[in-house]
C-alpha positions as CSV (number, residue, x, y, z in Angstrom):
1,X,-10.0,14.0,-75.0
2,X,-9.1,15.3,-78.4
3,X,-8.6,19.3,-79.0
4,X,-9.7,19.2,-83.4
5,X,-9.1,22.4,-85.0
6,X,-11.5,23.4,-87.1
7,X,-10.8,27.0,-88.7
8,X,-8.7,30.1,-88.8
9,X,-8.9,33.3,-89.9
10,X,-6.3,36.4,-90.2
11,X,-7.8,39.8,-88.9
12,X,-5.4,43.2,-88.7
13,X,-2.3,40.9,-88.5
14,X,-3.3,38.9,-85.6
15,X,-4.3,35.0,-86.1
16,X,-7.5,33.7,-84.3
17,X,-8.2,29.6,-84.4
18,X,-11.4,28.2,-83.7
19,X,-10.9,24.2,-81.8
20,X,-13.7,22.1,-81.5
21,X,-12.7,20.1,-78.3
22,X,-14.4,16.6,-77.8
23,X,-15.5,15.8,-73.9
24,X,-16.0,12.6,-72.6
25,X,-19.8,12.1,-71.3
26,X,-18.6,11.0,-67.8
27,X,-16.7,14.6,-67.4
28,X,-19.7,16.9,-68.5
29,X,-22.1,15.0,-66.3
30,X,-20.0,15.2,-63.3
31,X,-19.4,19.2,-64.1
32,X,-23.7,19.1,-64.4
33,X,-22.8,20.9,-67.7
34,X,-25.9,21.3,-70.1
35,X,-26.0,21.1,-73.9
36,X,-26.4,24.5,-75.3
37,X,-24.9,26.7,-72.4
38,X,-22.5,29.2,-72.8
39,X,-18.8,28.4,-71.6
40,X,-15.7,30.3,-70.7
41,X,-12.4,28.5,-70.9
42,X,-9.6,29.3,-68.9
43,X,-6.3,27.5,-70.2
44,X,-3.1,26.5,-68.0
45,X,-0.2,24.7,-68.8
46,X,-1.5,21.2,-69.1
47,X,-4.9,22.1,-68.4
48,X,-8.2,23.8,-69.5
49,X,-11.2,24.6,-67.2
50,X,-14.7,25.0,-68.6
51,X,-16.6,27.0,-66.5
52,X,-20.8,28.5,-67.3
53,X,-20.6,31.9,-68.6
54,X,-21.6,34.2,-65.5
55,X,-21.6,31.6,-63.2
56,X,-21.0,32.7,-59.1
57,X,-17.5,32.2,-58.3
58,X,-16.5,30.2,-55.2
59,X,-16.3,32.3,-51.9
60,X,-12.6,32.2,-51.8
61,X,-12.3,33.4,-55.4
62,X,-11.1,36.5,-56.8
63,X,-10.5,39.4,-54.2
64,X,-11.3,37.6,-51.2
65,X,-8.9,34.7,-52.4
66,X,-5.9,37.1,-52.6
67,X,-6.6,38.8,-49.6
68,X,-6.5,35.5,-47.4
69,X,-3.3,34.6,-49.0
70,X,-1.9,37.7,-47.7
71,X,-2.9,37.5,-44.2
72,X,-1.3,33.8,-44.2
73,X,1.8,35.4,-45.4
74,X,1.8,38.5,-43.3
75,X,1.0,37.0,-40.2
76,X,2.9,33.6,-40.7
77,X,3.0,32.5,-36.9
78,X,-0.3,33.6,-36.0
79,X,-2.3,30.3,-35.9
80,X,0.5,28.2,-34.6
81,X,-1.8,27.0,-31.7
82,X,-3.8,25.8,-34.9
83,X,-1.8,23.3,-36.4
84,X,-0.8,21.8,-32.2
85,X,-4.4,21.5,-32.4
86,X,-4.0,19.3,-35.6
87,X,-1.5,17.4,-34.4
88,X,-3.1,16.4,-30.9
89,X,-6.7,15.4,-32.4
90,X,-6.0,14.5,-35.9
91,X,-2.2,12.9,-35.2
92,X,-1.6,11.6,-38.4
93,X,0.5,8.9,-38.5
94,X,3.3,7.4,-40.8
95,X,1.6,5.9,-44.0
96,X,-2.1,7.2,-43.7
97,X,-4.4,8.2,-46.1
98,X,-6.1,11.1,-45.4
99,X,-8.7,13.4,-46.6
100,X,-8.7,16.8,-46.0
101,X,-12.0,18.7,-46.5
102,X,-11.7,22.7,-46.9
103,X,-8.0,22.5,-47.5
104,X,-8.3,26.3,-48.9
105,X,-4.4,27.3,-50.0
106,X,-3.0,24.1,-47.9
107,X,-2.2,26.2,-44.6
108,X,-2.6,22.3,-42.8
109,X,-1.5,20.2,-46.0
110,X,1.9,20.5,-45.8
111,X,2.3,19.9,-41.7
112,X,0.2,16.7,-42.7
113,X,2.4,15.6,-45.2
114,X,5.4,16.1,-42.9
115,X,3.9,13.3,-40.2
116,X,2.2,10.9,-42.8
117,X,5.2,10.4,-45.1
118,X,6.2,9.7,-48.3
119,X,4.2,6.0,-48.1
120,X,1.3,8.1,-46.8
121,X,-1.4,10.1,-49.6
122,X,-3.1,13.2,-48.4
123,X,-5.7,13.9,-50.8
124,X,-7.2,17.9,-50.8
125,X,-10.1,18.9,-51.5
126,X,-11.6,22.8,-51.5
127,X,-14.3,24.8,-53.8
128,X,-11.7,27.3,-55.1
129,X,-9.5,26.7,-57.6
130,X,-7.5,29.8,-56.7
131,X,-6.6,28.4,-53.0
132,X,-6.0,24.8,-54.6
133,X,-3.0,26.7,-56.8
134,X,-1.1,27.2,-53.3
135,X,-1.6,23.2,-52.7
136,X,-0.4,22.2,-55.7
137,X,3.1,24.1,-55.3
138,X,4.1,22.1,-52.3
139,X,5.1,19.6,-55.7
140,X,4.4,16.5,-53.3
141,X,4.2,13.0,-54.9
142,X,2.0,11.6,-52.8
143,X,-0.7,14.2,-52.8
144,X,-3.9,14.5,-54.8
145,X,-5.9,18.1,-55.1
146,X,-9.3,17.8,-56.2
147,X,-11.7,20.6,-56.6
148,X,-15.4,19.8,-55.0
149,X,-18.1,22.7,-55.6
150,X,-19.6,21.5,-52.4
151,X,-18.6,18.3,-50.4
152,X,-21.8,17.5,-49.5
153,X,-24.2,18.0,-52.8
154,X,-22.5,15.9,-54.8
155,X,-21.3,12.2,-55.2
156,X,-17.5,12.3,-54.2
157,X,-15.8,10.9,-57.2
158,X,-13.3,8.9,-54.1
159,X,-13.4,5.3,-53.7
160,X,-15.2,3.5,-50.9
161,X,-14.0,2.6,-47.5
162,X,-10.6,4.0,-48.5
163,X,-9.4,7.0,-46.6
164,X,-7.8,6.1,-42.8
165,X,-9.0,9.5,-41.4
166,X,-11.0,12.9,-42.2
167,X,-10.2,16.2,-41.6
168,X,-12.0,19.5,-41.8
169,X,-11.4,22.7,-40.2
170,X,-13.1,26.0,-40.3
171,X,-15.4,24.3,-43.4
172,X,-18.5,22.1,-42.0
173,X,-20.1,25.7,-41.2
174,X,-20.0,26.1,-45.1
175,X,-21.5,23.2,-46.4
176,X,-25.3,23.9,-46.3
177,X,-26.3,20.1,-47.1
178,X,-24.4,18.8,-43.8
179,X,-26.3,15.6,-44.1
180,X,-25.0,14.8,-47.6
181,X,-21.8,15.9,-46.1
182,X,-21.5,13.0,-43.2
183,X,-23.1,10.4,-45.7
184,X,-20.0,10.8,-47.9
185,X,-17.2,11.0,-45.3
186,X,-19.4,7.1,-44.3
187,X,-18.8,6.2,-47.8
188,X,-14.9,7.0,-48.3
189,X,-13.9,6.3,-44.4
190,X,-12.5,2.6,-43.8
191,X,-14.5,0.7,-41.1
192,X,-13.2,2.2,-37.6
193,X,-11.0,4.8,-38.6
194,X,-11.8,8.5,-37.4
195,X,-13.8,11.9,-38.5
196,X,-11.5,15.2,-36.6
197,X,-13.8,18.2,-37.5
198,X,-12.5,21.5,-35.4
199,X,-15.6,24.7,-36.6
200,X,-17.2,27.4,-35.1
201,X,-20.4,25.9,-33.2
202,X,-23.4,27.2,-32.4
203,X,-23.6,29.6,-28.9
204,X,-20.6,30.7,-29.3
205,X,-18.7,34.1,-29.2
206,X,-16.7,33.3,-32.4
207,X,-20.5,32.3,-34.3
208,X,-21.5,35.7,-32.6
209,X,-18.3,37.5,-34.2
210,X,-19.2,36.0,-37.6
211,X,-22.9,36.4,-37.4
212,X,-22.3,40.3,-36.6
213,X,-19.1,41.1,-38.2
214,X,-17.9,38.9,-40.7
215,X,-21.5,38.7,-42.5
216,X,-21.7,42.0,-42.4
217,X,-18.9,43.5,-43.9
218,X,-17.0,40.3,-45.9
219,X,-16.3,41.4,-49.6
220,X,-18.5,38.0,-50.7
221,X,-21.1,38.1,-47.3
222,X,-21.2,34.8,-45.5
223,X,-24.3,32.7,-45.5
224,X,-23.3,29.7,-43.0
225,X,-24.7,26.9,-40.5
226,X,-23.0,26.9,-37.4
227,X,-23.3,23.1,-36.2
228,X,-24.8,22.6,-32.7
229,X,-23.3,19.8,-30.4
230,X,-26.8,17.8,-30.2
231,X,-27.1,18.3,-34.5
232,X,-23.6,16.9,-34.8
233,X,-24.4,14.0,-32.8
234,X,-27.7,13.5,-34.7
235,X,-25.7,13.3,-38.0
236,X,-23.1,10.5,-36.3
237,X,-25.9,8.5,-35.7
238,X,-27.9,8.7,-38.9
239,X,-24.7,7.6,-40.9
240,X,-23.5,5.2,-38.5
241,X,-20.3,6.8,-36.9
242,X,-19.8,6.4,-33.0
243,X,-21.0,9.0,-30.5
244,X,-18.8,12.0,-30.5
245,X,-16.7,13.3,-28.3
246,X,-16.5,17.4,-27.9
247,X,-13.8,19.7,-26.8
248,X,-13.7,23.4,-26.5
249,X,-10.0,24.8,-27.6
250,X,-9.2,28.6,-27.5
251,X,-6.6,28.9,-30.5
252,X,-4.7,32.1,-29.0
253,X,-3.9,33.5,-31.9
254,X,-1.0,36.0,-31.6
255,X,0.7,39.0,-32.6
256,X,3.3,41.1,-32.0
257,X,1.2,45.1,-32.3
258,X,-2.4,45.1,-31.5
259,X,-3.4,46.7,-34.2
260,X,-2.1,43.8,-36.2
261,X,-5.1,42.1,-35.3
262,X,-7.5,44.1,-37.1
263,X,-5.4,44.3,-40.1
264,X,-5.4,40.4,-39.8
265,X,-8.9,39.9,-39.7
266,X,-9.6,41.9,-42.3
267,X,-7.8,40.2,-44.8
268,X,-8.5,37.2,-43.4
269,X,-11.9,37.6,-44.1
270,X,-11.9,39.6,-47.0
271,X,-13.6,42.8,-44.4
272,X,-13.4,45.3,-47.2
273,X,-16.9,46.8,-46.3
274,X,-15.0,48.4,-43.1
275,X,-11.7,49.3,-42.0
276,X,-8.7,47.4,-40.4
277,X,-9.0,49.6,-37.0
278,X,-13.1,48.6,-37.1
279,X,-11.9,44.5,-37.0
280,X,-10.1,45.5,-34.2
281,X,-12.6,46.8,-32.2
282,X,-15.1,44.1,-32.9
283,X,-12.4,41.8,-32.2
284,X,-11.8,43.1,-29.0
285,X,-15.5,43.9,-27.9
286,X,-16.8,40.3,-28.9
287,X,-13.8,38.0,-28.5
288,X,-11.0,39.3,-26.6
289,X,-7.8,40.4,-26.5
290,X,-5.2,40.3,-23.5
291,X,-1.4,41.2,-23.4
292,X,0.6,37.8,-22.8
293,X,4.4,38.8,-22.3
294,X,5.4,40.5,-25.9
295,X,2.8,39.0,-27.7
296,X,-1.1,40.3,-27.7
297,X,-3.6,37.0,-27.8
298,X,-7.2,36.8,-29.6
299,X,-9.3,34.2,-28.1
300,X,-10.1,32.0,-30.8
301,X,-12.8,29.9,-29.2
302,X,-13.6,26.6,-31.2
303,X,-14.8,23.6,-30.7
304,X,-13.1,20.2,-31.7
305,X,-15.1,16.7,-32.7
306,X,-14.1,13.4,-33.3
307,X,-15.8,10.1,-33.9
308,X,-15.2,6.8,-35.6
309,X,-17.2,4.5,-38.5
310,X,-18.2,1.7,-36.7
C-alpha cells in the first residue's frame, strides 16, 4: 500500500493535505467496500482503518465498550469460576494453537497464553475493535488479533485444518448465521482436535434474564439466538464433528456487597436504560442470589459443549 500525496492548501494558519491512498483489490473486497462510498478513516500509530460513513458500530463499541471494561476492572475476581471452567474443558496444553472466537478485551486470552506457551499461538478474534485494543496490550509474541464483523458470514481469512482447538464463550448466541459459524470452525480445525463452546442455551433462566432484562434495557438492545441442545447437535452433524457432549455449570459469580451485583450487571451489560439497584432486583428475582460465607453468589447457569472433527 502506498499513501501519494496529492495537494495542500494553507487556510487561517493551519495546513490541510489531501493523500490519495492506493488499496490493494484483495483488502477492499474482503472489507465488501464499494466504489463510490463514503469513508471515514481513523488513523493509529502504524495503522489506518477505513470504515463506511454512518455505518452501525459493533455491539461492544462506543459506550457499551467502555462500560464492560469497567466492570472487568471493578469486579476483577468476580468470574473466577469462569476461567476454572476454561481450564477443565478447554485445557489448553503446552504448544497449541488455538482460536478463540468472541475474545472481546481478552478477559480469557491471557490465562490461555499462560498454559499454551511461548511455542503455542493463540489467535483472537472479536467484532470490536475497541475490545481487541485490550488484547493487543498483553504485547505477546505468539499471538495474532484479528477483527471478524461476524464469524460466521464471512470466509475466515485462517488457513485450513490448522488450529488444534476452538474456543468460544458467551458469543455463539451472537452469531445469527450459526450454520456458517460451525462450517468454518470445520475448515480451520485439524482432523480430531476439539470445539469447547460454554453460552447461554435455550430454557434457561440466564436466556430468561437476557430475554427480559438485558434486551430490554442494554444501551445497544440485544437481538440473539440462544442455541438449543438438539440444534447444536444438528449443526455437529451437518459439518461433520462428533456427537456432543453437554454439561450444565453454575459459574457462581461473587462479590463481596450485594449491591455490587447490580452495579456489575449494569456495566456489564451496558443496562443504562435502568438503574444499578433495578439489575439487582432482576438479578435476584430471575437468577438468584445466596449468602456463601463473606461473599454473596449469582447463579450463573450455563451450559458447556464440546465435540471433535472427525
Amino acid at each position: 500500500m502506498k499513501i501519494l500525496k496529492e495537494k495542500s492548501r494553507q487556510y487561517k494558519g493551519n495546513a490541510y493535505f489531501k493523500y490519495k491512498v492506493n488499496i490493494p483489490v484483495g483488502a477492499i473486497s474482503r472489507a465488501q467496500l464499494n466504489e463510490g462510498e463514503d469513508l471515514q478513516v481513523t488513523s493509529e500509530p502504524g495503522q489506518i482503518l477505513l470504515s463506511r460513513v454512518g455505518a452501525k458500530k459493533q455491539e461492544f463499541d462506543g459506550v457499551r465498550s467502555q462500560l464492560y471494561k469497567e466492570a472487568l476492572e471493578e469486579f476483577p475476581n468476580t468470574r473466577e469460576n469462569d476461567i476454572k471452567c476454561m481450564k477443565k474443558y478447554l485445557s489448553p496444553k503446552d504448544g497449541e494453537r488455538i482460536l478463540e472466537i468472541g475474545a472481546g478485551s481478552g478477559f480469557f486470552s491471557q490465562h490461555i497464553l499462560d498454559l499454551i506457551g511461548e511455542k503455542g499461538r493463540l489467535i483472537v478474534s472479536d467484532p470490536s475493535l475497541e475490545q481487541l485494543e485490550a488484547v493487543k496490550k498483553l504485547n505477546k509474541k505468539n499471538i495474532d488479533v484479528i477483527q471478524f464483523v461476524q464469524f460466521g458470514s464471512e470466509t475466515v481469512n485462517l488457513e485450513k485444518d490448522k488450529v488444534d482447538a476452538i474456543w468460544s464463550f458467551g458469543t455463539m448466541h451472537h452469531l445469527i448465521q450459526k450454520t456458517k459459524s460451525f462450517e468454518n470452525m470445520d475448515r480451520v480445525l485439524k482432523k480430531n482436535r476439539r470445539v469447547v463452546i460454554c453460552d447461554v442455551f435455550q430454557g434457561s433462566k440466564l436466556a430468561k434474564h437476557f430475554d427480559d432484562k438485558v434486551a430490554k434495557y442494554c444501551i445497544v438492545g440485544h437481538e440473539v439466538s440462544f442455541l438449543s441442545r438438539e440444534y447444536a447437535e444438528t449443526l455437529c452433524y451437518l459439518v461433520g464433528f462428533e456427537k456432543p457432549k453437554f454439561y450444565d455449570v453454575n459459574m457462581k459469580w461473587k462479590f463481596k456487597n450485594k449491591k455490587d451485583i447490580g452495579l456489575f450487571l449494569y456495566k456489564l451489560h451496558g443496562m443504562t436504560k435502568t438503574t444499578p439497584e433495578e439489575c439487582l432486583k432482576g438479578a435476584e428475582e430471575i437468577l438468584g442470589i445466596e449468602k456463601k460465607g463473606e461473599y454473596y453468589l449469582l447463579d450463573w447457569p450455563l451450559t458447556v459443549m464440546t465435540t471433535r472433527k472427525k
